[in-house]
N, CA, C and O atoms as a GROMACS GRO file, in nm:
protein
  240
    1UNK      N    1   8.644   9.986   8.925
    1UNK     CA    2   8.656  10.072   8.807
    1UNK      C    3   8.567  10.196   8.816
    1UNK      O    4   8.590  10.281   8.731
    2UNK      N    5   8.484  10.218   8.893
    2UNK     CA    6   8.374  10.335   8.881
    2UNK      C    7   8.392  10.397   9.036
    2UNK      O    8   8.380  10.519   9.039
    3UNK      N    9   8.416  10.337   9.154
    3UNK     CA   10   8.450  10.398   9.242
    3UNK      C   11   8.528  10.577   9.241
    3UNK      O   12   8.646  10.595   9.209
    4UNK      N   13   8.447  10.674   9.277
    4UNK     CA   14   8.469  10.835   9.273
    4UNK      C   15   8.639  10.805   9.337
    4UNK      O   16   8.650  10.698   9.396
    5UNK      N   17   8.779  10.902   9.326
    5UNK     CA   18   8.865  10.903   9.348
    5UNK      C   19   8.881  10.920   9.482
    5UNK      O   20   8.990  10.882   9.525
    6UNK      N   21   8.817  10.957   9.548
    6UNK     CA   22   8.805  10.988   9.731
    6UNK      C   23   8.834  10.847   9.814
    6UNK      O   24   8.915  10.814   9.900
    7UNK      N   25   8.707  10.770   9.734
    7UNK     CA   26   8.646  10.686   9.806
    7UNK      C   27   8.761  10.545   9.777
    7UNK      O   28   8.806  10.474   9.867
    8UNK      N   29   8.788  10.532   9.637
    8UNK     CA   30   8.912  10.491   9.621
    8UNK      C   31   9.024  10.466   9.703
    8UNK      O   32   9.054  10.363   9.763
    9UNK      N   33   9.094  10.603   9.693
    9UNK     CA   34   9.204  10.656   9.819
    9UNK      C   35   9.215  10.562   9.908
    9UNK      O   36   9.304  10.481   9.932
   10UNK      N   37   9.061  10.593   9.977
   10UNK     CA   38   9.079  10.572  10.146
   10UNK      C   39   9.077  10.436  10.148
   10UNK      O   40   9.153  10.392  10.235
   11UNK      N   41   9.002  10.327  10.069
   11UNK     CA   42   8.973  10.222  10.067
   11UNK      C   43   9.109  10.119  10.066
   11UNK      O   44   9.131  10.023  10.139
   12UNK      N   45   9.188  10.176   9.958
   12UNK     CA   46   9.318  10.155   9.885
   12UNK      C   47   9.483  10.163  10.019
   12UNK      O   48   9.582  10.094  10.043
   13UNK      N   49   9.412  10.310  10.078
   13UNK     CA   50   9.489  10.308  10.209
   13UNK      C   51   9.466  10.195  10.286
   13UNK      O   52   9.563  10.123  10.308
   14UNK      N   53   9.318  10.155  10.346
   14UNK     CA   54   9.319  10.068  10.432
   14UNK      C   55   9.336   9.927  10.411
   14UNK      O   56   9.341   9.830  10.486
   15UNK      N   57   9.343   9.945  10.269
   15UNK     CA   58   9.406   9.742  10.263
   15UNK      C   59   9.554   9.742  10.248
   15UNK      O   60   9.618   9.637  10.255
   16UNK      N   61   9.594   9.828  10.232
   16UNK     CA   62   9.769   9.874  10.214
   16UNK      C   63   9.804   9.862  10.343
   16UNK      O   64   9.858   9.760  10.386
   17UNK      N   65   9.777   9.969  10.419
   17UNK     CA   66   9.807  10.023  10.598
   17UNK      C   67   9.771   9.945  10.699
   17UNK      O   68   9.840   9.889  10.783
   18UNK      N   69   9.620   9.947  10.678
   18UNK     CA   70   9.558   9.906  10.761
   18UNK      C   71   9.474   9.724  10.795
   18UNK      O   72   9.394   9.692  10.882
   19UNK      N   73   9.533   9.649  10.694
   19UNK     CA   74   9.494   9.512  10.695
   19UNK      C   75   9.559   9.438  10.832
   19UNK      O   76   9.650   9.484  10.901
   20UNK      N   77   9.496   9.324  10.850
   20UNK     CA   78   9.581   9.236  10.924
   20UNK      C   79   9.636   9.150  10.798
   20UNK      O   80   9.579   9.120  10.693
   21UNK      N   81   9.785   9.117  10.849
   21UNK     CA   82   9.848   9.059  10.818
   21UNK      C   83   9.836   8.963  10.714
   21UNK      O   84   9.930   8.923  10.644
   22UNK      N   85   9.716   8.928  10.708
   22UNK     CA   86   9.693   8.801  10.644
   22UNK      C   87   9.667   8.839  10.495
   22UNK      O   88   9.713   8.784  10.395
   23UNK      N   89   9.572   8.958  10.505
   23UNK     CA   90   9.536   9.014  10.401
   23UNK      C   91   9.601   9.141  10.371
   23UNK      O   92   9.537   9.236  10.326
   24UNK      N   93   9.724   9.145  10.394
   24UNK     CA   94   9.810   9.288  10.343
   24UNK      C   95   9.838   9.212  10.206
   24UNK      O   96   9.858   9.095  10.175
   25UNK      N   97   9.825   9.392  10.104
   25UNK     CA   98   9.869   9.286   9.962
   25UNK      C   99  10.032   9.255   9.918
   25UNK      O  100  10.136   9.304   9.960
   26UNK      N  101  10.013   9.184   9.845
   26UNK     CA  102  10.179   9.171   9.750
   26UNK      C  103  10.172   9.288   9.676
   26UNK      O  104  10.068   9.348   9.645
   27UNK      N  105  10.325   9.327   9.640
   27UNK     CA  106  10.353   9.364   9.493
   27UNK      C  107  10.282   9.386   9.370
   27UNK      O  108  10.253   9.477   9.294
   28UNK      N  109  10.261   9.225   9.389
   28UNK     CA  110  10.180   9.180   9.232
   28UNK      C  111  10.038   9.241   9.227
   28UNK      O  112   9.997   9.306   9.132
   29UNK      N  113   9.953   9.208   9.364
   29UNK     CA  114   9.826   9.290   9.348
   29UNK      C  115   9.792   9.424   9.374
   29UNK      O  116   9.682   9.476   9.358
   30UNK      N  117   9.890   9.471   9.412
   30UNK     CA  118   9.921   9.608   9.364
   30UNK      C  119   9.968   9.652   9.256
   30UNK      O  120   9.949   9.772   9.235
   31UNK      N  121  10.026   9.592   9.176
   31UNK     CA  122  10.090   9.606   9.055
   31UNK      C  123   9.934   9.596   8.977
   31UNK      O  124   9.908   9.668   8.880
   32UNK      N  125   9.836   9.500   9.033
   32UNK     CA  126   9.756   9.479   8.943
   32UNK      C  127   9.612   9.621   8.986
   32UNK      O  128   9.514   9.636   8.913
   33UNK      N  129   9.623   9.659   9.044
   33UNK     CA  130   9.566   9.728   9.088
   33UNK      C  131   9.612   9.866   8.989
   33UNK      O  132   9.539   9.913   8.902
   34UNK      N  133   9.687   9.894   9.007
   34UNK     CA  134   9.763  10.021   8.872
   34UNK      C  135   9.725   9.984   8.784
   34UNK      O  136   9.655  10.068   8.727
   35UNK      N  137   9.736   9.844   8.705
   35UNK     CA  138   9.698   9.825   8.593
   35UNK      C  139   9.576   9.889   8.563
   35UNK      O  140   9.567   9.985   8.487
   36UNK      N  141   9.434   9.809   8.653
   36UNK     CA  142   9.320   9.881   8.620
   36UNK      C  143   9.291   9.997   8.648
   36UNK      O  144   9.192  10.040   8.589
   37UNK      N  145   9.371  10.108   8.758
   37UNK     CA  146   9.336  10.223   8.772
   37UNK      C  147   9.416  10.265   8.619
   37UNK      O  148   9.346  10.366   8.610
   38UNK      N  149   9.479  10.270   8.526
   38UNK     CA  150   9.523  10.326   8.444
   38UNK      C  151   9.428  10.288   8.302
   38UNK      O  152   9.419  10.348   8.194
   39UNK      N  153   9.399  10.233   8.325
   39UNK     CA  154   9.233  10.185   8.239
   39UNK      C  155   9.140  10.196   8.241
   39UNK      O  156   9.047  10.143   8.180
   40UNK      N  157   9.147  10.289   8.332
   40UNK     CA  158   8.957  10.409   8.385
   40UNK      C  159   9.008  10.532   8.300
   40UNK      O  160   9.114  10.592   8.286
   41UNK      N  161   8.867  10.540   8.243
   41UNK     CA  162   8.867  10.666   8.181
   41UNK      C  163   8.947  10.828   8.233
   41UNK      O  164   8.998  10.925   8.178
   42UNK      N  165   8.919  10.783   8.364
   42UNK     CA  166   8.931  10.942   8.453
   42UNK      C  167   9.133  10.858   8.487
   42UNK      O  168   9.170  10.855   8.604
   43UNK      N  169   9.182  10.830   8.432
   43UNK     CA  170   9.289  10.770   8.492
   43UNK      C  171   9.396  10.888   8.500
   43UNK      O  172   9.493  10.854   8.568
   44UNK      N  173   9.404  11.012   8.453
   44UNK     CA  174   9.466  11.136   8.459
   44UNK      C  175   9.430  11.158   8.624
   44UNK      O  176   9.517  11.123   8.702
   45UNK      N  177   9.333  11.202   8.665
   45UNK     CA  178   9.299  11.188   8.736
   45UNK      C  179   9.318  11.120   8.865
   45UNK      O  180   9.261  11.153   8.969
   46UNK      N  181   9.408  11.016   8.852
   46UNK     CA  182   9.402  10.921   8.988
   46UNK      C  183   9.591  10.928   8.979
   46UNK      O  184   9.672  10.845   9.022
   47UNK      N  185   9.614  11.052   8.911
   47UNK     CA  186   9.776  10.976   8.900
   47UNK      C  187   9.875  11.003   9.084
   47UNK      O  188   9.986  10.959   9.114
   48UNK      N  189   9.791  11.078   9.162
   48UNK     CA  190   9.837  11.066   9.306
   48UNK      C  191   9.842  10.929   9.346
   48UNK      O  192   9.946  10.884   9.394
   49UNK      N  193   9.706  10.832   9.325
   49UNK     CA  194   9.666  10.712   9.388
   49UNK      C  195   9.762  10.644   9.312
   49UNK      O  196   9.796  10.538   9.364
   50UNK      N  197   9.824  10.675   9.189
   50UNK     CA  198   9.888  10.586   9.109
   50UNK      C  199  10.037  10.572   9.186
   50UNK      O  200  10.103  10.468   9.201
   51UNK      N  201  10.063  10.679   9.221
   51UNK     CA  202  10.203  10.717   9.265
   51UNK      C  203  10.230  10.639   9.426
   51UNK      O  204  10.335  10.588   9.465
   52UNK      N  205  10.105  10.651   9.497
   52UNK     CA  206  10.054  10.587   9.566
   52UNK      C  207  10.072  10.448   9.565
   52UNK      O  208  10.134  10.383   9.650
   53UNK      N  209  10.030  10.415   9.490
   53UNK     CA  210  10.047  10.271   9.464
   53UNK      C  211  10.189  10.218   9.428
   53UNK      O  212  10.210  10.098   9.442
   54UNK      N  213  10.275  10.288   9.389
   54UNK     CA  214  10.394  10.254   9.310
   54UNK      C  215  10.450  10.286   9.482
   54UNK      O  216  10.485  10.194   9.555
   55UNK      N  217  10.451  10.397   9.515
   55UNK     CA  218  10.543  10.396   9.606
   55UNK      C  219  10.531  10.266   9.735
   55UNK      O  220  10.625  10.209   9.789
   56UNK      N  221  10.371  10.244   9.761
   56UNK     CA  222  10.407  10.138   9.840
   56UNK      C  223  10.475  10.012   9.767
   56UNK      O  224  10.554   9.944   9.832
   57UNK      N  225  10.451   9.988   9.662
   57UNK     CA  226  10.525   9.865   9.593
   57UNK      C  227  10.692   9.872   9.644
   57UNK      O  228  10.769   9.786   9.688
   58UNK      N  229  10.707  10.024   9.614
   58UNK     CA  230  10.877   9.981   9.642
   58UNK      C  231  10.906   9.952   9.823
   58UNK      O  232  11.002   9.887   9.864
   59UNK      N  233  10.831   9.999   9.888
   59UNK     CA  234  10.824  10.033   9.988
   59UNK      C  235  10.810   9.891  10.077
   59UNK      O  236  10.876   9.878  10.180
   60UNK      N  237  10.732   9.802  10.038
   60UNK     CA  238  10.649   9.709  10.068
   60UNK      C  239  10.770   9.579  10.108
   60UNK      O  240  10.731   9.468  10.144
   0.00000   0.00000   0.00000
């Protein structure tokens, strides 16, 4: 929830992209992941990472 939007990003990329297998996420915890980025104050703010997030969902 307080993580700066940068640091976010990249973090967010590498469990998406860059996990092994075991730990690539579902849907759901990505789904849940939007949830709380849209419940940070600065959530205007993150709506790239949001889009981000949605698109790997469909993608996934």
């Amino acid at each position: 929830m307080t993580l700066p939007p940068a640091e976010l990003k990249a973090k967010l990329i590498a469990w998406m992209e860059h996990s092994v297998i075991e730990i690539v996420p579902s849907r759901g915890q990505i789904a849940l992941v939007k949830d709380v980025l849209a419940e940070r104050p600065d959530a205007s703010k993150l709506a790239d990472i949001i889009a981000m997030c949605s698109h790997y969902m469909n993608d996934a």
